[in-house]
TORTI-825059 format. One record per residue: residue number from 0; residue in one letter; y, z, x of N, C-alpha, C in turn. Coordinates in steps of 0.1 Angstrom, whole numbers, plus 5000, padded with zeros to 4 digits. Atoms other than C-alpha are relative to their C-alpha. Layout:
REM residues N
NUM / A / Y / Z / X / Y / Z / X / Y / Z / X
...
//
This chain:
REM residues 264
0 / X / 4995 / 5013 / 4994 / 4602 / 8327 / 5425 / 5013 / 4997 / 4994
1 / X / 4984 / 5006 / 5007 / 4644 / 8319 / 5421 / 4993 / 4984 / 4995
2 / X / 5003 / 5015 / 5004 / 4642 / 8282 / 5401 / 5016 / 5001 / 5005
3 / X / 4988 / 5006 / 4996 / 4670 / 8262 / 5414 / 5002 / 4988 / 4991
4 / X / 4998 / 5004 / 5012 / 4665 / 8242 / 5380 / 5010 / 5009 / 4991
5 / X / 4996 / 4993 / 5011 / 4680 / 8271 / 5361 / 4989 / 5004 / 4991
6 / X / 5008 / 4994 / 5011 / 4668 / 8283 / 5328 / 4999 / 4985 / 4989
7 / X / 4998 / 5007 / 5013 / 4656 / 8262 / 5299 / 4993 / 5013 / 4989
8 / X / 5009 / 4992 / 5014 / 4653 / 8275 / 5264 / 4998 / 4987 / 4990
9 / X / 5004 / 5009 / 5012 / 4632 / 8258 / 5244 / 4994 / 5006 / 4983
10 / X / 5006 / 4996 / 5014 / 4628 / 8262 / 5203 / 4990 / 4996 / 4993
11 / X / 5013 / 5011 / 5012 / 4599 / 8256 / 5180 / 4994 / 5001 / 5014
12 / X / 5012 / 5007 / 4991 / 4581 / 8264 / 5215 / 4988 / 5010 / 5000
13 / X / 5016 / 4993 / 5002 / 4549 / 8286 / 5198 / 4990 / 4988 / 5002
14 / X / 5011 / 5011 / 5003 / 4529 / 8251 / 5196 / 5003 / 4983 / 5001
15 / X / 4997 / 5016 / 4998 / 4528 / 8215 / 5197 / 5012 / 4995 / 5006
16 / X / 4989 / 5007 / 4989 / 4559 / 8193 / 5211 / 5007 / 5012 / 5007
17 / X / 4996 / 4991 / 4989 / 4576 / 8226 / 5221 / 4993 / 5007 / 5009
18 / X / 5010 / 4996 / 4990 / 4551 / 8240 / 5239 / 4996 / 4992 / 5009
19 / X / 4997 / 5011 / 4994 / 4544 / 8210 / 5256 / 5012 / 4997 / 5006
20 / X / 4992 / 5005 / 4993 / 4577 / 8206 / 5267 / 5005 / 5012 / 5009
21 / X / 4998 / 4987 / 4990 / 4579 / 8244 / 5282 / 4991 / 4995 / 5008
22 / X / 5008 / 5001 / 4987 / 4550 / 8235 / 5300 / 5004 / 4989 / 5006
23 / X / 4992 / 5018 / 4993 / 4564 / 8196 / 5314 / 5010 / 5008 / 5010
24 / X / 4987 / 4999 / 4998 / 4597 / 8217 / 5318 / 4996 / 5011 / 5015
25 / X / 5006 / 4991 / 4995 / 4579 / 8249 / 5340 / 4997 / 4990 / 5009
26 / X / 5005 / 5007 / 4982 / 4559 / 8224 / 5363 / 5012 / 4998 / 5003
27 / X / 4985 / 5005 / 4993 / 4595 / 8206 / 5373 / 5013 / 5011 / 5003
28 / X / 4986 / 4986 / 4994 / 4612 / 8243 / 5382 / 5007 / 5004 / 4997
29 / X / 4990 / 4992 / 5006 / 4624 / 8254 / 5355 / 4996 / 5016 / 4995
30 / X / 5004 / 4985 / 5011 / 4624 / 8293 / 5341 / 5003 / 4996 / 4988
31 / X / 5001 / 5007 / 5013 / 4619 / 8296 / 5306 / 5001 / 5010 / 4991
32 / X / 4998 / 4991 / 5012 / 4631 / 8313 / 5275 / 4993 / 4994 / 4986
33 / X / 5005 / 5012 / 5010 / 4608 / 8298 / 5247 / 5002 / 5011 / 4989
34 / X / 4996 / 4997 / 5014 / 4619 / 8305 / 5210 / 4990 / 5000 / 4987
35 / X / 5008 / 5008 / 5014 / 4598 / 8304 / 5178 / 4997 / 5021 / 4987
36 / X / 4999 / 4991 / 5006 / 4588 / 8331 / 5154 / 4986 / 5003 / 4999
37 / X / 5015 / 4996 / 4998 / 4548 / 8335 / 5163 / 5000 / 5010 / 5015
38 / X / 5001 / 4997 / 4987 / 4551 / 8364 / 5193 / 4985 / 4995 / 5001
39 / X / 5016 / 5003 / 4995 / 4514 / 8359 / 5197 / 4995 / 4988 / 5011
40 / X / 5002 / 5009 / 4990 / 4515 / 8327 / 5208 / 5006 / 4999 / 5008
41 / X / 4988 / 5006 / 4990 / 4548 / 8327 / 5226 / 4995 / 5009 / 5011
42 / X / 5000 / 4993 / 4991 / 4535 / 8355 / 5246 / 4987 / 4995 / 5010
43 / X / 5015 / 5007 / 4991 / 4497 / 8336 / 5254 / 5005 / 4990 / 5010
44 / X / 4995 / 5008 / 4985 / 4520 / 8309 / 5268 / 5007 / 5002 / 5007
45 / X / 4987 / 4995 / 4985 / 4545 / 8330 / 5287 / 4990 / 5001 / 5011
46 / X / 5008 / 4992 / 4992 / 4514 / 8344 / 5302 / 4993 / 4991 / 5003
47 / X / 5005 / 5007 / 4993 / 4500 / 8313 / 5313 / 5008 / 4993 / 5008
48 / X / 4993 / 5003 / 4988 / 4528 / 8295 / 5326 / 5005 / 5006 / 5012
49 / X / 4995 / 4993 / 4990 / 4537 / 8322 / 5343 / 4985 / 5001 / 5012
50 / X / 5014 / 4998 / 4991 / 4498 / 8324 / 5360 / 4999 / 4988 / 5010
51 / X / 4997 / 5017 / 4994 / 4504 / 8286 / 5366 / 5005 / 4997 / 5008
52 / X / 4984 / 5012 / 4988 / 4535 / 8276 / 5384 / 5006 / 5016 / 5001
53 / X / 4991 / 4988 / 4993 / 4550 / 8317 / 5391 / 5009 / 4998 / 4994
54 / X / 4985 / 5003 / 5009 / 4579 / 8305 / 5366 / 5005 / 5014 / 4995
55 / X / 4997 / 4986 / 5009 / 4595 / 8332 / 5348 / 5005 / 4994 / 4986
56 / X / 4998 / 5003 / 5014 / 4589 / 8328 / 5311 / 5001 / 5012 / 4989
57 / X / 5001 / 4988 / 5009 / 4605 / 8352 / 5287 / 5003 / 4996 / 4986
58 / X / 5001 / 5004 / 5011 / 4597 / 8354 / 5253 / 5011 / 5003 / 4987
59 / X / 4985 / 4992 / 5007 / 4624 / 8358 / 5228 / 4996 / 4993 / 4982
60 / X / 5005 / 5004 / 5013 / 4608 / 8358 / 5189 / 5015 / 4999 / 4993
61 / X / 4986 / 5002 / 5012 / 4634 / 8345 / 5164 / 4993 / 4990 / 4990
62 / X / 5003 / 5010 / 5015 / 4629 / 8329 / 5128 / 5013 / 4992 / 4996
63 / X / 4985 / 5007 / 5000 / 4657 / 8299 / 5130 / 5003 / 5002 / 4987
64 / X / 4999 / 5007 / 5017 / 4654 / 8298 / 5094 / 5008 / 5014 / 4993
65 / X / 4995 / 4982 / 5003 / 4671 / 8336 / 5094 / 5011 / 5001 / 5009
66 / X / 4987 / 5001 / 4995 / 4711 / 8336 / 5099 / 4998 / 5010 / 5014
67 / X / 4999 / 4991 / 4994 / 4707 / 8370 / 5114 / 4994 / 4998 / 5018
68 / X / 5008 / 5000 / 4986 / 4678 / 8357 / 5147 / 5010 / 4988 / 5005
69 / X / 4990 / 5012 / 4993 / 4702 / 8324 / 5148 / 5010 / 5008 / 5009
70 / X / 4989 / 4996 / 4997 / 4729 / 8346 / 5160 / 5000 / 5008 / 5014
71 / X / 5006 / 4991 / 4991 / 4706 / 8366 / 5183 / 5001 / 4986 / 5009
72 / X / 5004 / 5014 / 4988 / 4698 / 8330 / 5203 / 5012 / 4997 / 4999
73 / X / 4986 / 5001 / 4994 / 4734 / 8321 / 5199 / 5004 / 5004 / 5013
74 / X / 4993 / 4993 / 4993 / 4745 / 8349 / 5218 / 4996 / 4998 / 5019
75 / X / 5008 / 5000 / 4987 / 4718 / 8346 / 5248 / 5009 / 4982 / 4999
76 / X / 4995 / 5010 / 4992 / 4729 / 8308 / 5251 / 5013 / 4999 / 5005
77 / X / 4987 / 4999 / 4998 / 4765 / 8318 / 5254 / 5004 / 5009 / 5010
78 / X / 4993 / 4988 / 4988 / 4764 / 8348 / 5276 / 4988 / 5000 / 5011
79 / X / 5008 / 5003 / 4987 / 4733 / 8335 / 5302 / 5004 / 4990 / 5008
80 / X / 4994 / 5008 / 4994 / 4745 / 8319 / 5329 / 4990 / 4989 / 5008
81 / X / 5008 / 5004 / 4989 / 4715 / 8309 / 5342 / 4993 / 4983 / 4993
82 / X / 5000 / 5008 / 5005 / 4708 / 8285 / 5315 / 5003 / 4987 / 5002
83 / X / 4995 / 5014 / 4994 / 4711 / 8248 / 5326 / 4994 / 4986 / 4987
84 / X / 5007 / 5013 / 5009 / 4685 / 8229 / 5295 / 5000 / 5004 / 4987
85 / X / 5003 / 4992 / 5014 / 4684 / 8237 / 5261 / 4991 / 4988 / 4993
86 / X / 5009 / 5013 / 5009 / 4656 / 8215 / 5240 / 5000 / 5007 / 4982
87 / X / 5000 / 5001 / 5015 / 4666 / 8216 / 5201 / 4987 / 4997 / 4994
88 / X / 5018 / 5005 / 5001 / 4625 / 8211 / 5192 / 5001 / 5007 / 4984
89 / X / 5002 / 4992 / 5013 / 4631 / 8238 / 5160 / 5001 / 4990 / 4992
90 / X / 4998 / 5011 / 5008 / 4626 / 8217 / 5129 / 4988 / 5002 / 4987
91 / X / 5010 / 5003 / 5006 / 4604 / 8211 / 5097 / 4999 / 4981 / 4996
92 / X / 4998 / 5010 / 5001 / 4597 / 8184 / 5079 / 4996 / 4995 / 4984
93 / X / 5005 / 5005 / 5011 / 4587 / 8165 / 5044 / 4997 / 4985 / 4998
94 / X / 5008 / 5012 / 5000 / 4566 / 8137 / 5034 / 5004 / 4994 / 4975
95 / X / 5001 / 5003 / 5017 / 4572 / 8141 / 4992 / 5011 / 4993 / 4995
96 / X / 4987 / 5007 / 4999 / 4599 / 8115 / 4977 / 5005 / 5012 / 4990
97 / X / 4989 / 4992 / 5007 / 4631 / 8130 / 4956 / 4991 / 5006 / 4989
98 / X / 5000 / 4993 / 5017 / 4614 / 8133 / 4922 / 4985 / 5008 / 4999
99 / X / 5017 / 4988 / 5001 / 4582 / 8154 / 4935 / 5006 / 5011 / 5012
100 / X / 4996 / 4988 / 4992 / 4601 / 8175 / 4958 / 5004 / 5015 / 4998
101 / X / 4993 / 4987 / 5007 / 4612 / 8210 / 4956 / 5014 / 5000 / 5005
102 / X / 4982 / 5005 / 4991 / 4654 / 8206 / 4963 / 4999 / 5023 / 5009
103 / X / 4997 / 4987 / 4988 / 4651 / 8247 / 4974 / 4993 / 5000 / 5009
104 / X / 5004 / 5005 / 4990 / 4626 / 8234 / 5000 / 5008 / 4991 / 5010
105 / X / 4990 / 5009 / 4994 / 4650 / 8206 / 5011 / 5009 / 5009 / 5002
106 / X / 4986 / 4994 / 4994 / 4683 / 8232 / 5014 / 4991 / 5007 / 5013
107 / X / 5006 / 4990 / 4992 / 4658 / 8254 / 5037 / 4998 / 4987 / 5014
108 / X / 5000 / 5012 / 4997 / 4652 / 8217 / 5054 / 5011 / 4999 / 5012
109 / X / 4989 / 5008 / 4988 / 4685 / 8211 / 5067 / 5007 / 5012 / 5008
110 / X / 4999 / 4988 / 4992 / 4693 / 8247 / 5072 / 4993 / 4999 / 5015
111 / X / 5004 / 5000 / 4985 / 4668 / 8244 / 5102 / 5004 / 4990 / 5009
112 / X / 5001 / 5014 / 4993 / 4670 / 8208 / 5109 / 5015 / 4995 / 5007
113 / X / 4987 / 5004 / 5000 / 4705 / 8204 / 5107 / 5009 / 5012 / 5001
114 / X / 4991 / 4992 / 5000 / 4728 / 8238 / 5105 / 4994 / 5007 / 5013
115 / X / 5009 / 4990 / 4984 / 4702 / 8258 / 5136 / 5006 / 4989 / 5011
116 / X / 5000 / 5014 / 4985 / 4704 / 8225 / 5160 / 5014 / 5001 / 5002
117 / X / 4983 / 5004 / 5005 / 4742 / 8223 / 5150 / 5004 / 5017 / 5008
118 / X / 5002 / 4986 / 4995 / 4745 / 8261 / 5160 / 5001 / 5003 / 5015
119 / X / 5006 / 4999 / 4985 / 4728 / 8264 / 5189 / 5002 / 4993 / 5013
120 / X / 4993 / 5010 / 4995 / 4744 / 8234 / 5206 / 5020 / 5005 / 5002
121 / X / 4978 / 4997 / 4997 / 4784 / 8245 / 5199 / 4995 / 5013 / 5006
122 / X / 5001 / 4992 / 4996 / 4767 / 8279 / 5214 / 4997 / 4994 / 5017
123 / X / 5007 / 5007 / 4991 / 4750 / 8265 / 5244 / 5016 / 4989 / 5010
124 / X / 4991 / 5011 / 4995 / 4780 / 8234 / 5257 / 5008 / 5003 / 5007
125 / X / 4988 / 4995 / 4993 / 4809 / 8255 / 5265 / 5000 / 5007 / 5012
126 / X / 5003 / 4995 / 4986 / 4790 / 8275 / 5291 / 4993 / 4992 / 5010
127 / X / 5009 / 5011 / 4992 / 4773 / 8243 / 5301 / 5015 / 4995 / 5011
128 / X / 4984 / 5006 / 4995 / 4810 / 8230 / 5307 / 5005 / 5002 / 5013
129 / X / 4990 / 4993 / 4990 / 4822 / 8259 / 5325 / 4995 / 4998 / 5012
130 / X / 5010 / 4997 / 4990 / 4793 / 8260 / 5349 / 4997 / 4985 / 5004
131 / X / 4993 / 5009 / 4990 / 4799 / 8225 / 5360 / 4992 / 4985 / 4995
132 / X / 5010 / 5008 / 5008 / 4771 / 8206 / 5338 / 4988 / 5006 / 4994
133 / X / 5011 / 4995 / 5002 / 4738 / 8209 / 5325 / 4993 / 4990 / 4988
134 / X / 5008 / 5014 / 5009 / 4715 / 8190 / 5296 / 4993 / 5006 / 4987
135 / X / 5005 / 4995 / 5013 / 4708 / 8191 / 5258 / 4987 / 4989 / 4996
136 / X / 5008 / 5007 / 5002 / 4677 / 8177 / 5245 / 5000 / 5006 / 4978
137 / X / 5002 / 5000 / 5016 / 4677 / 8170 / 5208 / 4987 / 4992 / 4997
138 / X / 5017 / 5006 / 5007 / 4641 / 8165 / 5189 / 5006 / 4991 / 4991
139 / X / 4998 / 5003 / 5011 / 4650 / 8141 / 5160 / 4986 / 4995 / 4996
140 / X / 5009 / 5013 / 5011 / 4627 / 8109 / 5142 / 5004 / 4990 / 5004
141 / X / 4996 / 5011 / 5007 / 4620 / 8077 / 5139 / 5008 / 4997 / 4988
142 / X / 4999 / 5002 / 5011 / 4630 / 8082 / 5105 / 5018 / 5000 / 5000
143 / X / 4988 / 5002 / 4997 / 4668 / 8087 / 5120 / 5006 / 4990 / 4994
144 / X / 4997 / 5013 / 4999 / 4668 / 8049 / 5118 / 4987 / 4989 / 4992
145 / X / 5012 / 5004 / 5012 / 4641 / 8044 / 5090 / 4999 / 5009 / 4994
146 / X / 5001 / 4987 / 5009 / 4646 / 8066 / 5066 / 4993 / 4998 / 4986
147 / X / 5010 / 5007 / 5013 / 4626 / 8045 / 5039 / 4986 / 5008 / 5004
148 / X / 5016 / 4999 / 4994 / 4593 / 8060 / 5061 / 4998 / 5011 / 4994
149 / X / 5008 / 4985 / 5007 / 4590 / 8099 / 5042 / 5012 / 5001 / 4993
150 / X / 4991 / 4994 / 5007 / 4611 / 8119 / 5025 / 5017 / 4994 / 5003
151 / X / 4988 / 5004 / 4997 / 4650 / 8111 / 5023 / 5009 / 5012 / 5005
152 / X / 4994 / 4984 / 4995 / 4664 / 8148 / 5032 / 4996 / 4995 / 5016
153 / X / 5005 / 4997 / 4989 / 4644 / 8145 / 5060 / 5006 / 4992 / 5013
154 / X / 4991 / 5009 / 4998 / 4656 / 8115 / 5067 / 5010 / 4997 / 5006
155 / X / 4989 / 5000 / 4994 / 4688 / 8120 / 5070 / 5002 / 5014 / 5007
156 / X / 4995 / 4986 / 4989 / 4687 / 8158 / 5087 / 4996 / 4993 / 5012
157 / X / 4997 / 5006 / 4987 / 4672 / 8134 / 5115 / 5008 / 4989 / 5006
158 / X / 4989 / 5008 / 4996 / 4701 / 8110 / 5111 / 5012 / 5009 / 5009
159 / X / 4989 / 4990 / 4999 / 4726 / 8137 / 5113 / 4997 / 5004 / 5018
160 / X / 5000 / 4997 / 4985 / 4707 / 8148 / 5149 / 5004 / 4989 / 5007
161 / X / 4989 / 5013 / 4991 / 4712 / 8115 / 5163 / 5016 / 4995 / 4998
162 / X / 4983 / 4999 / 5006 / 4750 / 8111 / 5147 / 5005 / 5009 / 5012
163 / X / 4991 / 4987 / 4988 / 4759 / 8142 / 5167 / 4993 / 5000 / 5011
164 / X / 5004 / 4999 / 4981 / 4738 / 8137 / 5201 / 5014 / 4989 / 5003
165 / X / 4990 / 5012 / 4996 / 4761 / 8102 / 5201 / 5012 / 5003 / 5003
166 / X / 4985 / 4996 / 4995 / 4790 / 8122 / 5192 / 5003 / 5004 / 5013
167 / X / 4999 / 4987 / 4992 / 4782 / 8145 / 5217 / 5000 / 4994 / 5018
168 / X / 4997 / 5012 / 4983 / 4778 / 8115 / 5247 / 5008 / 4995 / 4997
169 / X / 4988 / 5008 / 4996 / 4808 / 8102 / 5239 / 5013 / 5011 / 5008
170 / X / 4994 / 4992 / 4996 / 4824 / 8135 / 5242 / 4998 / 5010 / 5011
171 / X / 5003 / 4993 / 4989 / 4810 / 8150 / 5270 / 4994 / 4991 / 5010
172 / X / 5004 / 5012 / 4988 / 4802 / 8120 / 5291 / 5011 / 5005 / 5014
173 / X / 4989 / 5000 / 4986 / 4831 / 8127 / 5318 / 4996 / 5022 / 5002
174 / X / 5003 / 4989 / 4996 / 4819 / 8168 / 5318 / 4986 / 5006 / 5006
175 / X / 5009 / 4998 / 4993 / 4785 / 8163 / 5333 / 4991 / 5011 / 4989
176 / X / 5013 / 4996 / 5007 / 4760 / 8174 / 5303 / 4995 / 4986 / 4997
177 / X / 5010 / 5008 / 5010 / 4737 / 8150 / 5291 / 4994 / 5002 / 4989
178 / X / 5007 / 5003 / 5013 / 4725 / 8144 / 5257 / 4992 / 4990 / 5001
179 / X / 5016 / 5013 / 5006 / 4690 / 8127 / 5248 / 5001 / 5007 / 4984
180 / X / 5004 / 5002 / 5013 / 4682 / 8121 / 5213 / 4986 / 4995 / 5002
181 / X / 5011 / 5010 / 4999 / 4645 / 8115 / 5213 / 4993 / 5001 / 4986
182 / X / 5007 / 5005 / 5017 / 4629 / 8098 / 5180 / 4985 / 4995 / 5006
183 / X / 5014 / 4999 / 4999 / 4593 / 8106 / 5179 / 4996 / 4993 / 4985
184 / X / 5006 / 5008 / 5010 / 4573 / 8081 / 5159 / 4992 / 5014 / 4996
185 / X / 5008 / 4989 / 5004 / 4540 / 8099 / 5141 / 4992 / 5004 / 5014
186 / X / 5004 / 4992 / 4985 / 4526 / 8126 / 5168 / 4988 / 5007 / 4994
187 / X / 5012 / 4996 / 5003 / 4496 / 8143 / 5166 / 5001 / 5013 / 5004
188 / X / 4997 / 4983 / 5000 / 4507 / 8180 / 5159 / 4997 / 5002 / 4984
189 / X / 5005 / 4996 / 5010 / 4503 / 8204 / 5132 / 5011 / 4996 / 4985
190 / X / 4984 / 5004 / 5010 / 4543 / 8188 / 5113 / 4990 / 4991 / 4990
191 / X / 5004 / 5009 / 5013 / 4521 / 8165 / 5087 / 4995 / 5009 / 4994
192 / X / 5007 / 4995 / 5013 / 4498 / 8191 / 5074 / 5011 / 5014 / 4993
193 / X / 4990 / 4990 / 5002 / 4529 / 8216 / 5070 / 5009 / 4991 / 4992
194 / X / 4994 / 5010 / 5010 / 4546 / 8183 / 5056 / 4996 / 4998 / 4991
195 / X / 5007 / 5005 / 5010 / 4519 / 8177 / 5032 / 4990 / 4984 / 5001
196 / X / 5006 / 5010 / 4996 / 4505 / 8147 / 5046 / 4992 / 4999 / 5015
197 / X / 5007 / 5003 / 4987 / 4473 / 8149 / 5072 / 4999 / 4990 / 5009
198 / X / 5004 / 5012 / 4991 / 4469 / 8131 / 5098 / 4993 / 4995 / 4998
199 / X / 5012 / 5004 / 4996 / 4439 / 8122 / 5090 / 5003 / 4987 / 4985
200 / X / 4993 / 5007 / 5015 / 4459 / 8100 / 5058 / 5006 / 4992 / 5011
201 / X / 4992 / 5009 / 4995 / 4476 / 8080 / 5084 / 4992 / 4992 / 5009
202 / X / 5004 / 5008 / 4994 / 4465 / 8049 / 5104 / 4999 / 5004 / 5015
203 / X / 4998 / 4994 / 4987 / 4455 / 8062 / 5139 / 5004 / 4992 / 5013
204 / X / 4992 / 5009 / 4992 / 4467 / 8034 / 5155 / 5019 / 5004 / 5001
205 / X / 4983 / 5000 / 5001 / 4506 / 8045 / 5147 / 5000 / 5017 / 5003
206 / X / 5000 / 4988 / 4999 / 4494 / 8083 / 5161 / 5003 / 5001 / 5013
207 / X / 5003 / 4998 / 4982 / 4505 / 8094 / 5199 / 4998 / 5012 / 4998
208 / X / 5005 / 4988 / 4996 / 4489 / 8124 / 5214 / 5017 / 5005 / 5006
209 / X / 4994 / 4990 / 4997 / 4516 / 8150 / 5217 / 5008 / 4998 / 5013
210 / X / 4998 / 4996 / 4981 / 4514 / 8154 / 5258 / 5007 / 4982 / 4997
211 / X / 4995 / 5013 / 4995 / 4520 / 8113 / 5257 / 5016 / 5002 / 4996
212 / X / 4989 / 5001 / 5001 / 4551 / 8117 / 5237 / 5012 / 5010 / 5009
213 / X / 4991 / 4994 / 4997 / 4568 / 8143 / 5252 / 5000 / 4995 / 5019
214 / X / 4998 / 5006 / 4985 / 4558 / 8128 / 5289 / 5010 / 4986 / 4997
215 / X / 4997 / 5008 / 5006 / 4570 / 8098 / 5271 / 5021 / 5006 / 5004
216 / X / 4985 / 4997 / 5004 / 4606 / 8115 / 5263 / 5010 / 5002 / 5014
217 / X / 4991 / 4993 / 4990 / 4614 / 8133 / 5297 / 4995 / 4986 / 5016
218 / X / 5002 / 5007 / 4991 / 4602 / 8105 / 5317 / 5016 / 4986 / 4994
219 / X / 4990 / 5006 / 5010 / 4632 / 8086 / 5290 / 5008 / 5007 / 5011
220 / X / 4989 / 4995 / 4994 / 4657 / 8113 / 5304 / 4996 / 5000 / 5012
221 / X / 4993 / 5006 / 4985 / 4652 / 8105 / 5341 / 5005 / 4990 / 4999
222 / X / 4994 / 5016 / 4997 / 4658 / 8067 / 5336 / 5013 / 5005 / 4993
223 / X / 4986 / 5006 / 5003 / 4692 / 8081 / 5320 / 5000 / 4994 / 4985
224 / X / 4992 / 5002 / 5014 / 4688 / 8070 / 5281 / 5002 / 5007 / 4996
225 / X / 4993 / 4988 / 5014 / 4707 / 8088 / 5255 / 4991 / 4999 / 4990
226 / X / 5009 / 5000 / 5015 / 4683 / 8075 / 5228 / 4985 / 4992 / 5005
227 / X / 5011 / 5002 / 4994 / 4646 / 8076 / 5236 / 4993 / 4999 / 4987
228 / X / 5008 / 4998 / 5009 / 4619 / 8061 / 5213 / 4989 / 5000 / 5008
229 / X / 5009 / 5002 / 4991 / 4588 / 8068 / 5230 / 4985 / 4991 / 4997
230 / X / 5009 / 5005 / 5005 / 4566 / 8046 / 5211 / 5006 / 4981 / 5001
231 / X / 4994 / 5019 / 4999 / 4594 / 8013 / 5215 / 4991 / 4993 / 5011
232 / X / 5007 / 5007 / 4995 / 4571 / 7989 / 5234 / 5012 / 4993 / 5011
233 / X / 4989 / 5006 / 4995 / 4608 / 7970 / 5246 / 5009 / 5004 / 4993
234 / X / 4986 / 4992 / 4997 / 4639 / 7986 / 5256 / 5009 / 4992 / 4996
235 / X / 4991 / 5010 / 5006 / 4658 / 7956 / 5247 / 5004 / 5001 / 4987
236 / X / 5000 / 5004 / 5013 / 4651 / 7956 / 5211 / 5013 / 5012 / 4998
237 / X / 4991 / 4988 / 5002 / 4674 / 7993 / 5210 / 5010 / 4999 / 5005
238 / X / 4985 / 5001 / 4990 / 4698 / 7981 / 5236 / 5002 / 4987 / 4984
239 / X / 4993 / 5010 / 5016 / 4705 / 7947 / 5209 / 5004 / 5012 / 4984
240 / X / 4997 / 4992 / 5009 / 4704 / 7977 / 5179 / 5012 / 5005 / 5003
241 / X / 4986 / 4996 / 4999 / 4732 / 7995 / 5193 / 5007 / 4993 / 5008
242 / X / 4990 / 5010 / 4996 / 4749 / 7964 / 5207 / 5004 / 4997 / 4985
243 / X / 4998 / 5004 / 5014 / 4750 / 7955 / 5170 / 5012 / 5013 / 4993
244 / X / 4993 / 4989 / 5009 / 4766 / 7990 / 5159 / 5011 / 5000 / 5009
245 / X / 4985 / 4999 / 4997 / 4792 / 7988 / 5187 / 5007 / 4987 / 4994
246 / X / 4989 / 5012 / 5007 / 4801 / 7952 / 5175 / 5008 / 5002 / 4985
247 / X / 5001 / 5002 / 5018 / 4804 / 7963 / 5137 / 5018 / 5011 / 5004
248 / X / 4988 / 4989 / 5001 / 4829 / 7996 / 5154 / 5014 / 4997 / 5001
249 / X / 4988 / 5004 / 5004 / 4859 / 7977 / 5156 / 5011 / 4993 / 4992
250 / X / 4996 / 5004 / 5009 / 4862 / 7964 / 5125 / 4994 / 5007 / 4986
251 / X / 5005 / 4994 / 5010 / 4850 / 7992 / 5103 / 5009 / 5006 / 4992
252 / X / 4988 / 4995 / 5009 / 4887 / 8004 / 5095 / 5010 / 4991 / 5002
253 / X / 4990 / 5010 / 4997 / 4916 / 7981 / 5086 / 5012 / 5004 / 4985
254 / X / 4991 / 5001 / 5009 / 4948 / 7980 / 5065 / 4996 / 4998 / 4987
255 / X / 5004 / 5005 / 5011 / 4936 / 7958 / 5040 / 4981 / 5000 / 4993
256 / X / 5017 / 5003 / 5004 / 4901 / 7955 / 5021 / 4995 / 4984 / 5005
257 / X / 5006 / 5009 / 4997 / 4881 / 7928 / 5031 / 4999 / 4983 / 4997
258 / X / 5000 / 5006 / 5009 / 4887 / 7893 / 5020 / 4995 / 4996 / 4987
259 / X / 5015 / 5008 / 5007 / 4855 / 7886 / 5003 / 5000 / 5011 / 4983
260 / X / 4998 / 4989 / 5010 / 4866 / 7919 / 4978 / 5014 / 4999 / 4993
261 / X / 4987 / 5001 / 5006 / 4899 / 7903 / 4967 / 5001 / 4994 / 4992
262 / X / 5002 / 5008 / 5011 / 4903 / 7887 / 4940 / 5006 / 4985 / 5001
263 / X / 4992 / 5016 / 4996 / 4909 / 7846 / 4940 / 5011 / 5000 / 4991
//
């Protein structure tokens, strides 16, 4: 069956949110290149979406966390033309503060979180460009914009994703890609007990089921937001947040220091 969606490739899609979002992405017509470093599983689910909906899902094993497989998925997002979605989903994560951490766990941290996403994106854009548009989906956090809630690495490798989707709609708003940022509160996947912190340690009131969030996110990118929380109750509250950050942008640089910093 041709998709007249194109291709998405999705990363981190052996299990939870990426896998879920191959399959969301597969019913709505898309073919599928799903990424991760478990063939086993990436091949159980080629071989169902493909039984499912006739999609064409090919599996393409790579370990982001290994310069060498980054370079391999590079190359495919740069020289397939068929490509129209890319979902940034690769990621770890941590729960331990600074002074119980391991810091060679944290460089390996942002390596994924932050240098792969970063990667794969300047790979992916230019052929989105040429080809007339197309759409990036960046995984981040709540913690983007609460970085008091786990670890501080973490923290900020999910600042840094939202930082650069923003950049990335300011700068490609007139070339027909779209950027989402979507900040997942706590989800109910296997990222806490790999974090160090079970689910079953957290309040199950502040837990969404997986399927909800990621129906949650792509039902976000039809209405058109750049920044999806799928757990915000009101849409307002985010529109006043970043009404607040564009007010602050025109007076963030000036000649002189600030009065209040001068001396009487």
């Amino acid at each position: 069956m041709t998709s007249t969606m194109g291709t998405a490739l999705v990363t981190g899609a052996s299990s939870g949110i990426g896998a879920l979002y191959a399959e969301r992405l597969a019913k709505r017509g898309y073919d599928l290149i799903v990424v991760a470093r478990n063939r086993g599983r990436l091949e159980t689910l080629a071989r169902r979406l493909g039984d499912e909906g006739g999609r064409r899902v090919e599996v393409l094993v790579a370990d982001l966390a290994d310069k060498a497989d980054v370079h391999r998925v590079e190359e495919r997002l740069r020289s397939d033309a068929t490509i129209t979605l890319l979902v940034n989903n690769a990621g770890v994560g941590a729960t331990a503060p600074l002074l119980e951490a391991d810091v060679e766990q944290m460089e390996e941290m942002v390596t994924l979180n932050v240098n792969t996403l970063m990667r794969l994106t300047y790979a992916a854009v230019p052929g989105l460009v040429s080809r007339g548009g197309g759409t990036i989906i960046n995984i981040a956090s709540i913690v983007a914009i609460a970085p008091e809630l786990l670890n501080g690495v973490y923290g900020g490798s999910k600042a840094f994703v939202l930082a650069f989707s923003q950049s990335l709609q300011h700068e490609l708003k007139d070339k027909h890609v779209r950027v989402q940022a979507v900040l997942p509160g706590a989800t109910a996947t296997d990222f806490w007990d790999i974090a160090g912190l079970p689910l079953e340690h957290l309040p199950s009131q502040i837990i969404m089921p997986a399927g909800d969030m990621v129906d949650a996110a792509l039902a976000g990118l039809d209405l058109g937001e750049a920044v999806t929380i799928p757990a915000l109750p009101d849409a307002e509250d985010l529109a006043r947040y970043e009404a607040a950050r564009q007010h602050l942008m025109p007076n963030l640089s000036h000649s002189a220091a600030a009065a209040r910093y001068l001396a009487s």
